[in-house]
ChimeraX commands (.cxc) that place a marker at each C-alpha (Angstrom):
marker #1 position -9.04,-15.36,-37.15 radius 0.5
marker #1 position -9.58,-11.84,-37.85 radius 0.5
marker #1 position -12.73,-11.76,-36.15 radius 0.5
marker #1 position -10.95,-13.51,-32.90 radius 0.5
marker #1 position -8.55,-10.53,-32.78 radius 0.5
marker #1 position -10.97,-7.87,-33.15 radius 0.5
marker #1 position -12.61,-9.07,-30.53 radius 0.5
marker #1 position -9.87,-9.33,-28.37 radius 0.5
marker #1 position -8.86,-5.83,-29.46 radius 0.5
marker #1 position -12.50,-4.46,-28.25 radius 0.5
marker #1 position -12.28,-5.99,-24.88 radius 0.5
marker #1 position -8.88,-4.86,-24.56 radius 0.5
marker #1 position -9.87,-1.58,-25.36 radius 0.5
marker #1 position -13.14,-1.37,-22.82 radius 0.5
marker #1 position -11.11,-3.17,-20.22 radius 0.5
marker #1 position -7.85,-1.26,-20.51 radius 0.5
marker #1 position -9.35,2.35,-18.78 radius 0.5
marker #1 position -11.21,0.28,-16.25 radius 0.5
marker #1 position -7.67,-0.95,-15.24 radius 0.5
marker #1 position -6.01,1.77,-15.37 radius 0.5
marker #1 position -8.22,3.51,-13.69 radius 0.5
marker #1 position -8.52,1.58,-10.51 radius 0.5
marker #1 position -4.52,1.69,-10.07 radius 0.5
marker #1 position -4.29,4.85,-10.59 radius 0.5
marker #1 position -6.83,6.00,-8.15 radius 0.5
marker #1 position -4.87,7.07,-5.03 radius 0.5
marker #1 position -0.96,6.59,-6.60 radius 0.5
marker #1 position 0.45,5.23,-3.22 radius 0.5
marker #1 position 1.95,2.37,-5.37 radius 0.5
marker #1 position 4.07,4.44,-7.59 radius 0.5
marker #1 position 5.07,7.39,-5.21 radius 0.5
marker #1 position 6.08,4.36,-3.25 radius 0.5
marker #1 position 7.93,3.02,-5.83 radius 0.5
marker #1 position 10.06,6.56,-6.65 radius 0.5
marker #1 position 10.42,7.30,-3.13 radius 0.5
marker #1 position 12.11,3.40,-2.88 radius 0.5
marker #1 position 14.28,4.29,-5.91 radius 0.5
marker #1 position 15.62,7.63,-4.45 radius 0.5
marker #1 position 16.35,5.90,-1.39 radius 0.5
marker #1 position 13.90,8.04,0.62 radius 0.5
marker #1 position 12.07,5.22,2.60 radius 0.5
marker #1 position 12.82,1.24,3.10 radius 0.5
marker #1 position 10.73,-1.32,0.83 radius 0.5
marker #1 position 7.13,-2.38,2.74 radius 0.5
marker #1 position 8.19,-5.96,3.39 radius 0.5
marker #1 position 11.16,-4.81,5.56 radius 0.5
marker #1 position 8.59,-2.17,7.47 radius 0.5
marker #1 position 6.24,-4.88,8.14 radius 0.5
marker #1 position 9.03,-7.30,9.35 radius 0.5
marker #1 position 10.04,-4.33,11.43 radius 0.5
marker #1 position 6.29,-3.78,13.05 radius 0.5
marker #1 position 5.72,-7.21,13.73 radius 0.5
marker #1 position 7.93,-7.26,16.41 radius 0.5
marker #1 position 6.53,-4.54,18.03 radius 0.5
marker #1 position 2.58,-5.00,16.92 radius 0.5
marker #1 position 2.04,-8.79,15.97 radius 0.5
marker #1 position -0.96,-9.28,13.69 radius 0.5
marker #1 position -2.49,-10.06,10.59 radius 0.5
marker #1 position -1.97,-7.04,7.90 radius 0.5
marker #1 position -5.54,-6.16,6.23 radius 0.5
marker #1 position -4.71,-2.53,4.37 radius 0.5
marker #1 position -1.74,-0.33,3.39 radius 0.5
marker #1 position -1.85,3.36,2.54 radius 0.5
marker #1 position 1.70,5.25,1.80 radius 0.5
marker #1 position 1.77,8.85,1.93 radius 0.5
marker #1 position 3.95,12.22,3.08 radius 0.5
marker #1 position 2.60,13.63,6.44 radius 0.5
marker #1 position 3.87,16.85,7.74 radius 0.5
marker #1 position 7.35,16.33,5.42 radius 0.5
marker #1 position 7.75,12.65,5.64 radius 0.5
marker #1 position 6.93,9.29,4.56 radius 0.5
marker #1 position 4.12,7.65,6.47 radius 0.5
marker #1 position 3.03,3.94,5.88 radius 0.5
marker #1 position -0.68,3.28,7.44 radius 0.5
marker #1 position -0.89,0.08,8.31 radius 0.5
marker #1 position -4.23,-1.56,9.65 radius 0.5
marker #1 position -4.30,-4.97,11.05 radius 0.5
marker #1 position -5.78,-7.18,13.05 radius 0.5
marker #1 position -4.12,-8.31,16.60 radius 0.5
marker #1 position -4.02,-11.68,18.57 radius 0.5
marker #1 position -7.13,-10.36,20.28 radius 0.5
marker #1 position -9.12,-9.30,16.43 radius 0.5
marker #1 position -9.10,-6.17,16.74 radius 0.5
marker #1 position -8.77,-3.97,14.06 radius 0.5
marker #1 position -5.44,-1.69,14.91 radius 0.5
marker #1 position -4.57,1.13,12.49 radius 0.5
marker #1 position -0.69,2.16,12.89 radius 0.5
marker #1 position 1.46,5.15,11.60 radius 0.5
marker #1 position 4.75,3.90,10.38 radius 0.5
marker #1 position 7.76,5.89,9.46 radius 0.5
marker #1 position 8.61,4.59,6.25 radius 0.5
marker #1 position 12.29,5.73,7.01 radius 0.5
marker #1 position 13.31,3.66,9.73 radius 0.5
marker #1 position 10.15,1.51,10.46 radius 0.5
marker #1 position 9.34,3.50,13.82 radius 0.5
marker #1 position 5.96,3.26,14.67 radius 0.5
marker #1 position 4.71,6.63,14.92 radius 0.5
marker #1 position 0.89,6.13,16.22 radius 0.5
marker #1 position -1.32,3.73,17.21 radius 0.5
marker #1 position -4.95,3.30,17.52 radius 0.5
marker #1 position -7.77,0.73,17.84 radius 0.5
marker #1 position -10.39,1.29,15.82 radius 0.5
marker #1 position -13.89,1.28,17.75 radius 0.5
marker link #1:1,2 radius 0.2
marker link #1:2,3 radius 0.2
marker link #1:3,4 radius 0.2
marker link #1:4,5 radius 0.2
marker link #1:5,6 radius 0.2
marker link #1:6,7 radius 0.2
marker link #1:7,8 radius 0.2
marker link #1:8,9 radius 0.2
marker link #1:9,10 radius 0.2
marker link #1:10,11 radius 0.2
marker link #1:11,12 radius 0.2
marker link #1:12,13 radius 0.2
marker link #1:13,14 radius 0.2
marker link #1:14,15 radius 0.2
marker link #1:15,16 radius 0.2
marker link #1:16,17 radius 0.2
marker link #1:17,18 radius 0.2
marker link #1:18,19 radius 0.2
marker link #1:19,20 radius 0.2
marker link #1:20,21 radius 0.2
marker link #1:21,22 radius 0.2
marker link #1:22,23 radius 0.2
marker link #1:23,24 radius 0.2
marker link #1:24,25 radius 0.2
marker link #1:25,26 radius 0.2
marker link #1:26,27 radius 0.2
marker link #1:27,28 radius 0.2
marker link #1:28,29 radius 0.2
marker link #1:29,30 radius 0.2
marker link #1:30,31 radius 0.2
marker link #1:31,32 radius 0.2
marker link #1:32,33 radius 0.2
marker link #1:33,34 radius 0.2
marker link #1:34,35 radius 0.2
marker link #1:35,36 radius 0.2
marker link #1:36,37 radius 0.2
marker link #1:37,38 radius 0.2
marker link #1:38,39 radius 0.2
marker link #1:39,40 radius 0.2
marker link #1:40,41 radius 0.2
marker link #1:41,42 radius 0.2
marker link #1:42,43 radius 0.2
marker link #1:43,44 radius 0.2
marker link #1:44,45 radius 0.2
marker link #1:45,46 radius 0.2
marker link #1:46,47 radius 0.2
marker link #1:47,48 radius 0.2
marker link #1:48,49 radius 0.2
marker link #1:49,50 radius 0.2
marker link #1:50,51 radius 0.2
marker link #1:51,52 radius 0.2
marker link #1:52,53 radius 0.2
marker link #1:53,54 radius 0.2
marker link #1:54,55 radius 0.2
marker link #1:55,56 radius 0.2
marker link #1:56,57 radius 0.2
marker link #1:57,58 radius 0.2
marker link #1:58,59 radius 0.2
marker link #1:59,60 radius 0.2
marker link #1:60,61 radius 0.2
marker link #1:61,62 radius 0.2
marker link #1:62,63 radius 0.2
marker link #1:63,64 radius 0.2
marker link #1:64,65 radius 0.2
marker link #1:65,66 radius 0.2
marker link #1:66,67 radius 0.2
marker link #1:67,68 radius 0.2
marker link #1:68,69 radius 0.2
marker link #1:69,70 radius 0.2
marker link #1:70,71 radius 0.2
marker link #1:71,72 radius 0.2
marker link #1:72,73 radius 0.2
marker link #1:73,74 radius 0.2
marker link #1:74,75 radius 0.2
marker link #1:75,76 radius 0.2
marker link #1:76,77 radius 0.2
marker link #1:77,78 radius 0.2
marker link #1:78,79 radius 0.2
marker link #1:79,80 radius 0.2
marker link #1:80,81 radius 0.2
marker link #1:81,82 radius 0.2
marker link #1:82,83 radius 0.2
marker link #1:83,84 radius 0.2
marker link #1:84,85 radius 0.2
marker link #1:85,86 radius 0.2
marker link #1:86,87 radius 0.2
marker link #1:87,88 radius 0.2
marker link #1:88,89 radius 0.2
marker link #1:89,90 radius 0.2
marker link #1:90,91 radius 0.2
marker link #1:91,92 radius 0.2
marker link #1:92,93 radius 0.2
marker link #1:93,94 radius 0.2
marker link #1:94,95 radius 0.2
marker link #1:95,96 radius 0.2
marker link #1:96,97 radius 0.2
marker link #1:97,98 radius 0.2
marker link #1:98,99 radius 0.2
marker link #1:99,100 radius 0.2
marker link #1:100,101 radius 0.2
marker link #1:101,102 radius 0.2
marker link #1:102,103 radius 0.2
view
């Protein structure tokens, strides 16, 4: 038994920075997540209800981030047509800022 957990312990232990540091990379998870709880920006499901209507596809990245003083959600999907669309999304109000195909 003791062996079992020391095992486990020394994976744990190599596995734990790997972890950590893949989440941690660019952050766009947590400043979302502080910007949500100050009220600063809606939550993404709402933003990508709110693009659909305007820019139907199939979601394929996300990227949150503050652009010239605001929140920006980067969307990149792929329309009816599979192409590969990137978008620029106020994450206050779910306006679409920009849009682009990419070539």
């Amino acid at each position: 038994m003791t062996r079992t957990r020391l095992a486990l312990l020394a994976l744990l232990l190599v596995l734990l920075p790997l972890a950590k540091g893949g989440a941690d990379d660019d952050g766009d998870h947590e400043r979302a997540r502080q910007a949500l709880e100050r009220g600063e920006v809606l939550p993404l499901a709402e933003i990508l209800e709110r693009v659909r209507s305007q820019a139907p596809g199939e979601v394929i990245a996300t990227e949150f981030e503050r652009e010239d003083g605001r929140w920006v959600y980067e969307l990149k999907l792929i329309d009816a047509g599979g192409r590969v669309v990137e978008l620029e999304v106020d994450a206050v109000d779910g306006r679409i800022l920009h849009s682009e195909l990419d070539d």
